[in-house]
C-alpha positions in Angstrom: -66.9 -6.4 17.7 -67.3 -3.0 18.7 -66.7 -2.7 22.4 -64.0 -3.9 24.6 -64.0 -8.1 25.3 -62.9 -9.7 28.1 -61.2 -13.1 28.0 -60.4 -15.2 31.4 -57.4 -17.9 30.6 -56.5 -19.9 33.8 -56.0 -17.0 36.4 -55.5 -14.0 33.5 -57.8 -11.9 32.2 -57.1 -10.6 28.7 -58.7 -7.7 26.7 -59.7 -8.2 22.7 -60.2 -4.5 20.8 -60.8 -4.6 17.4 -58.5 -1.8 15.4 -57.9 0.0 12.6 -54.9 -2.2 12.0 -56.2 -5.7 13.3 -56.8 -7.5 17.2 -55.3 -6.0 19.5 -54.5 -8.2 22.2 -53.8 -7.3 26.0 -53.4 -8.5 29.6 -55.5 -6.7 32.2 -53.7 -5.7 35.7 -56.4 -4.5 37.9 -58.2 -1.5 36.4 -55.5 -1.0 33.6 -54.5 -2.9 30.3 -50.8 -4.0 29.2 -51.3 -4.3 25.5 -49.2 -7.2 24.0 -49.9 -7.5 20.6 -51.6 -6.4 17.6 -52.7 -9.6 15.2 -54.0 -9.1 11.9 -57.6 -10.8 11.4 -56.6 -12.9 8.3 -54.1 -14.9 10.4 -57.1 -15.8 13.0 -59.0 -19.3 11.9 -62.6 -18.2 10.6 -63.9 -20.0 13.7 -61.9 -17.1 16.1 -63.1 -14.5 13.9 -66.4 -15.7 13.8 -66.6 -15.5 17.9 -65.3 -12.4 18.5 -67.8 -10.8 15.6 -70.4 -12.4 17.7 -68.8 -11.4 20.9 -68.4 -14.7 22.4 -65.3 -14.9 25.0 -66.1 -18.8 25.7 -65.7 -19.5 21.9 -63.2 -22.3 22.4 -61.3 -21.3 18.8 -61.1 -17.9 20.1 -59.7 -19.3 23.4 -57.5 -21.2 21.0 -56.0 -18.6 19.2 -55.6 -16.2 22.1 -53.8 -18.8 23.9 -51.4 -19.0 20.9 -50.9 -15.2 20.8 -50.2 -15.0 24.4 -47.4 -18.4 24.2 -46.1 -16.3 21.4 -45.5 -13.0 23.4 -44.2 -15.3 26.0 -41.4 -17.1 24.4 -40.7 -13.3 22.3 -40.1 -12.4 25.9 -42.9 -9.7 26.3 
């Protein structure tokens, strides 16, 4: 994944950017982006990081894993 992808969960839209240091994860409010979290790749099932290296946002391991990232920024209290 080179570019920018966009996730809809429920009524939230959340932006996937591969880095230098792993996935970074964020939450998108209007035309800006709240960065939550940065996930290294490894800890991903191979499923999730087979869909975002094909770019698929409906990948329903990717959905998966994002929803797990998100509960866990959530009950950190992010």
């Amino acid at each position: 994944m080179t570019d920018d992808m966009t996730i809809r969960i429920d009524s939230e839209e959340y932006v996937l950017r591969s880095g230098g240091e792993g996935l970074e994860v964020g939450r998108r409010n209007g035309s800006d982006v709240a960065w939550l979290d940065t996930v290294d790749l490894d800890l991903l099932p191979a499923g999730a990081r087979q869909a975002i290296d094909r770019g698929d946002a409906s990948d329903e391991a990717l959905l998966t894993a994002l929803r797990g990232v998100v509960q866990a920024e959530v009950e950190r209290g992010g």
